[in-house]
C-alpha positions as CSV (number, residue, x, y, z in Angstrom):
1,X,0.0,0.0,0.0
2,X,0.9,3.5,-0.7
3,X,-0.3,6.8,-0.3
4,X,0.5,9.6,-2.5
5,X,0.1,13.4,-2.6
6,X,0.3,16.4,-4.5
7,X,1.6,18.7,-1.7
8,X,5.8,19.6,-0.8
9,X,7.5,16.6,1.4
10,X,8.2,19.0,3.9
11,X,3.9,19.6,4.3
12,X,3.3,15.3,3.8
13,X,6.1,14.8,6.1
14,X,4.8,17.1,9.2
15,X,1.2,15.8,8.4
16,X,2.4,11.9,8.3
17,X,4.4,12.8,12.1
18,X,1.6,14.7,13.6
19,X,-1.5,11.8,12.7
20,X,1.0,8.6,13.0
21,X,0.0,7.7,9.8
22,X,1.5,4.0,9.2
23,X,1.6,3.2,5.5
24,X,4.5,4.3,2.8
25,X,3.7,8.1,1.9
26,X,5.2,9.5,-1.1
27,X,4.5,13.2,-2.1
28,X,4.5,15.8,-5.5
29,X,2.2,13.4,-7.0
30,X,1.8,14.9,-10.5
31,X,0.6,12.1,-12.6
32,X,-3.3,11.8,-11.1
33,X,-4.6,11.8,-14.6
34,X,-2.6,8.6,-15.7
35,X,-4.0,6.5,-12.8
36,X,-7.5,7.8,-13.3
37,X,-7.9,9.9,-10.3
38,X,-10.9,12.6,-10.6
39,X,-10.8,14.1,-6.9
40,X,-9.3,13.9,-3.5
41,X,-9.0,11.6,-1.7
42,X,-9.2,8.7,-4.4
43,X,-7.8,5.3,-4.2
44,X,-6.2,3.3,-7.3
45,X,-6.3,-0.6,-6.9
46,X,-3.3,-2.7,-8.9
47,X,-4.2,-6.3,-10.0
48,X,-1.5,-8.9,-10.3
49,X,-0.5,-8.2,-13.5
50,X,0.1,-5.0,-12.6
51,X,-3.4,-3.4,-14.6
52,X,-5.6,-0.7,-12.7
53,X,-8.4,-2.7,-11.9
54,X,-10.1,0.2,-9.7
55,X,-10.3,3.5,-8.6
56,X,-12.7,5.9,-6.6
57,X,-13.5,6.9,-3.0
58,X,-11.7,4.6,-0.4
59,X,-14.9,4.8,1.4
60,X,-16.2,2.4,-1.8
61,X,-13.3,0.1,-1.7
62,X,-14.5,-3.2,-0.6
63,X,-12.7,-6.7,0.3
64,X,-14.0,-8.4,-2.2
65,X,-12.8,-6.4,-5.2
66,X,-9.2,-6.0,-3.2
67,X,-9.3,-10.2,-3.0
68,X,-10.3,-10.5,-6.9
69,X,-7.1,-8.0,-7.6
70,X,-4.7,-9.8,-5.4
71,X,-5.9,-13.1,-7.5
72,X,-3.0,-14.8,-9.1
73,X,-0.4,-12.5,-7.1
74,X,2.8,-13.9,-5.7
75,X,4.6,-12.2,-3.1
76,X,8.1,-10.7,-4.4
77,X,11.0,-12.3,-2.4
78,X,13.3,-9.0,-2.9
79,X,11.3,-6.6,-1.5
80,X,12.4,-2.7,-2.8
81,X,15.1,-4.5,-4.3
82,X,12.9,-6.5,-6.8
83,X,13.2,-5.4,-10.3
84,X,10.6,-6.9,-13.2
85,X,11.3,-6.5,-16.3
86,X,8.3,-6.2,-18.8
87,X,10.1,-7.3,-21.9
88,X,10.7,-10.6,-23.6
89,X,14.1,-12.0,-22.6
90,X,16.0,-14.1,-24.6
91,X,16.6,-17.6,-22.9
92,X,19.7,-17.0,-21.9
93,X,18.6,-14.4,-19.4
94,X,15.9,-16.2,-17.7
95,X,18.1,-17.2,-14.7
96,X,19.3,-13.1,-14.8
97,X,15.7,-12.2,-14.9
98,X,14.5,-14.4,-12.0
99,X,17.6,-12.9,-9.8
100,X,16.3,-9.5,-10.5
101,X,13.1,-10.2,-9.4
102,X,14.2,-11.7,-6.4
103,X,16.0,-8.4,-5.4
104,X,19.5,-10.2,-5.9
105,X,20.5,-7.5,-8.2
106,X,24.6,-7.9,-8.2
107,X,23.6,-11.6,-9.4
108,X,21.7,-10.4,-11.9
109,X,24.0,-7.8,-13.3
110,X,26.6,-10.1,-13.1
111,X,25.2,-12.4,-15.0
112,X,23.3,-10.2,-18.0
113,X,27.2,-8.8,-18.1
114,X,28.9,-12.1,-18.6
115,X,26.3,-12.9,-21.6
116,X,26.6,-9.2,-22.6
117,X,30.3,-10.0,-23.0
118,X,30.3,-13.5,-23.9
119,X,31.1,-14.0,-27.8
120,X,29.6,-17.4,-28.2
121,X,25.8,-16.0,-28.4
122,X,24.5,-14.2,-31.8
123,X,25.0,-10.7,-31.9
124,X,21.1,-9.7,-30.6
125,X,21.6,-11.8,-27.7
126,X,24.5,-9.9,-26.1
127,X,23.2,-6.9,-27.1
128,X,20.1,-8.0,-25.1
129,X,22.1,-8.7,-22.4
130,X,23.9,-5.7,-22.5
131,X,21.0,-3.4,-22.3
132,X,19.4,-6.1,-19.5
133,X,22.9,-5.3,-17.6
134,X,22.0,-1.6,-18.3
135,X,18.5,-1.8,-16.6
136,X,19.8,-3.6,-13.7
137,X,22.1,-1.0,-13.1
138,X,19.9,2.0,-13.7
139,X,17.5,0.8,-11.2
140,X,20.1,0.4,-8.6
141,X,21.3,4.1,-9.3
142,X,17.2,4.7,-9.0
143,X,17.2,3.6,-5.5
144,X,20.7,4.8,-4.7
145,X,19.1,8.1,-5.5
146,X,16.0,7.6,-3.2
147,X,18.0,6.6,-0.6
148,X,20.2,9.9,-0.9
149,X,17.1,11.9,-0.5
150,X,15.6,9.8,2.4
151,X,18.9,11.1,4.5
152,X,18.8,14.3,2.7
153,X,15.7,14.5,4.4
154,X,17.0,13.0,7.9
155,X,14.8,9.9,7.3
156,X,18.3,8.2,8.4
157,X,17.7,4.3,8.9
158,X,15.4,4.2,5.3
159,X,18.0,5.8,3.7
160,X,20.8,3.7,5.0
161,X,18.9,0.4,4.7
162,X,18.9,0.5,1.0
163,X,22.6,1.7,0.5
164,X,23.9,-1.2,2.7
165,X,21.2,-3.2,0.9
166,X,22.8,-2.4,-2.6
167,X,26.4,-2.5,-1.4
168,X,25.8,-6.3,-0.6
169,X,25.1,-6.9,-3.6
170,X,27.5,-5.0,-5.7
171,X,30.6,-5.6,-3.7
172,X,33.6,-5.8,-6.0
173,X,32.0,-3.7,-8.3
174,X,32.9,0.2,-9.1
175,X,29.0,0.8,-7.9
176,X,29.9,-1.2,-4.9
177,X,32.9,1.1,-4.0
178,X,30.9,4.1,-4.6
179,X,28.7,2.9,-2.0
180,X,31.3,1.8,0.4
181,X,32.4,4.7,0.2
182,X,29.5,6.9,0.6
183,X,28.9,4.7,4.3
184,X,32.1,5.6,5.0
185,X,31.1,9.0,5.0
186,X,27.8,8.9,6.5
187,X,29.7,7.3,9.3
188,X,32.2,9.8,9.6
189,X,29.7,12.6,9.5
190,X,28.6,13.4,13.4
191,X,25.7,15.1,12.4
192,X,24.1,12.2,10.2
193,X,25.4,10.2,13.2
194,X,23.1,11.6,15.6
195,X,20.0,12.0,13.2
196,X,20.8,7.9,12.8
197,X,20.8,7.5,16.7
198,X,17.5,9.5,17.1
199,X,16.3,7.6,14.4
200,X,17.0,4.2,16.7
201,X,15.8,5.8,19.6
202,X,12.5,6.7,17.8
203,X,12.1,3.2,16.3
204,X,12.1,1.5,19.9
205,X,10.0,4.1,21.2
206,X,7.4,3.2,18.6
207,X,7.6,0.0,19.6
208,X,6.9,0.3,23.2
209,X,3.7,2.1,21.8
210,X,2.5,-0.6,19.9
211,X,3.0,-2.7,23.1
212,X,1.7,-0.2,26.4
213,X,0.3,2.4,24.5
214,X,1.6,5.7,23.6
215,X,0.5,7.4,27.4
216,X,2.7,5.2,28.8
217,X,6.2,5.4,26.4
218,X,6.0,9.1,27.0
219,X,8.7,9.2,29.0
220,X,10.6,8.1,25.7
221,X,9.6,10.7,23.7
222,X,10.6,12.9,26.4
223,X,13.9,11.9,26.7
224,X,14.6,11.9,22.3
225,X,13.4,15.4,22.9
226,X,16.0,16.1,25.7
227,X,19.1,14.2,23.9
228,X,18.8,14.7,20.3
229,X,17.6,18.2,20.2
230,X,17.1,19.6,16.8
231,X,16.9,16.3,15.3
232,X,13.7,15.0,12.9
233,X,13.3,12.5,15.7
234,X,13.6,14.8,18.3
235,X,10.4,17.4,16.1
236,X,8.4,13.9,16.1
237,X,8.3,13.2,19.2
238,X,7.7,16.9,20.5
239,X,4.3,16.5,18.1
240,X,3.7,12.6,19.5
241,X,3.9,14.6,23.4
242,X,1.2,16.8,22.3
243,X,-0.9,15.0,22.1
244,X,-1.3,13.1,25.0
C-alpha cells in the first residue's frame, strides 16, 4: 500500500508525524490523470498483473474487489530491491531475470554482463544482455538516488537500509565502491550520526507504543526530545507529546 500526494515533502512529512500515519507516503504526486484519479482523496487498486483494476472513493473500496485483484499474485521475495522486467528475454537471461526479481541485483548484473560479454551467443543476444545489464544498473542508481534523499531529508535508517542493501550486492564492483564509500562517510559525518541514533531511539519508542500504548512510552519521547535536540526524531516526538 501506498499513499500519494500532490503537496511539498516537507507539508506530507509534518502531516504523516503529527497523525501517525502508518503506510509508505510519497508526495509531489503529478501524474493523477494517468492512474485515473478525478478528486481527492481517491484510491487506485493494482491487479496482479500489474493493470488498474479500480479506482474511486476509499470509502467504496470493498474486500471483495481488493481479493479479486490480489488473485494470481505472488509475493516478491526482494522486497524494494525486486526489479521486473516487462520485456521478452531471450533464454539466456531467464536465470538473470529471476535474480532480479528476487531483489538479488549484483547476481543479476553479473550475470546479464557475462552474456553481454560472452562472444559465443549471436549478436542480438548480447546486445540484449547488454541493455538487460543496463537496466539492472539503472534501477540500482534509481534507488541509490532515493536513498540519498531519504537522509537528505533526515529519514536516516530508510536511507541507509537501501545503500547497505545495494552494497551487498555490488561488492567488487565500481557501484559497490561508490557505496562503500559513501557509508564511510555517512559514518564519519557526526551530524548524520546523531539524526541515525535519534532515528533508533524513535524506532524502539514506537515499539513500546505498539505494546503499552503511547501514554505510557511518553517518558521516551521525552527523553529523544532532551538528547537529540534539533533532530527529525527529536520534532516527532515533540508532536507525539502533544498530544497526549
Amino acid at each position: 500500500m501506498l499513499a500519494v500526494s500532490d503537496e511539498s515533502e516537507e507539508k506530507v512529512s509534518a502531516y504523516v508525524d503529527e497523525m501517525g500515519v502508518r503506510v509508505r507516503c510519497a508526495a509531489g504526486f503529478s501524474s493523477g490523470d494517468k492512474w485515473g484519479v478525478s478528486g481527492y482523496p481517491s484510491a487506485v487498486l493494482i491487479n496482479a498483473q500489474g493493470e488498474i483494476s479500480w479506482t474511486g472513493h476509499p470509502s467504496s473500496l470493498s474486500s471483495s474487489k481488493v481479493k479479486a485483484a490480489l488473485k494470481g499474485a505472488k509475493p516478491r521475495k526482494g522486497g524494494f530491491m525486486s526489479f521486473r522486467v516487462k520485456r521478452e528475454l531471450s533464454s539466456k537471461l531467464k536465470s538473470a531475470a529471476a535474480a532480479a526479481l528476487d531483489g538479488k541485483l549484483g547476481k543479476a548484473h553479473a550475470k546479464a554482463s557475462k552474456i553481454g560479454a560472452d562472444e559465443r551467443p549471436d549478436a542480438s543476444e548480447r546486445e540484449d544482455a547488454q541493455v538487460f545489464a543496463g537496466e539492472i544498473l539503472d534501477f540500482a542508481k534509481q534507488l541509490r538516488a532515493q536513498a540519498e534523499s531519504a537522509i537528505k531529508n533526515r529519514r536516516m535508517l530508510e536511507g541507509l537500509k537501501v545503500l547497505e542493501a545495494l552494497e551487498g550486492e555490488f561488492k567488487r564492483t565500481e557501484f559497490g565502491g561508490e557505496l562503500t564509500r559513501r557509508l564511510a562517510e555517512i559514518a564519519d559525518d557526526q551530524d548524520l550520526q546523531n539524526e541515525l541514533a535519534a532515528a533508533q531511539a524513535w524506532a524502539k519508542a514506537m515499539a513500546a507504543v505498539e505494546k503499552r500504548g503511547l501514554k505510557k512510552a511518553a517518558k521516551k519521547f521525552e527523553g529523544i526530545v532532551k538528547k537529540y535536540p534539533g533532530t527529525r526524531a527529536a520534532e516527532r516526538a515533540t508532536l507525539k507529546l502533544r498530544g497526549i
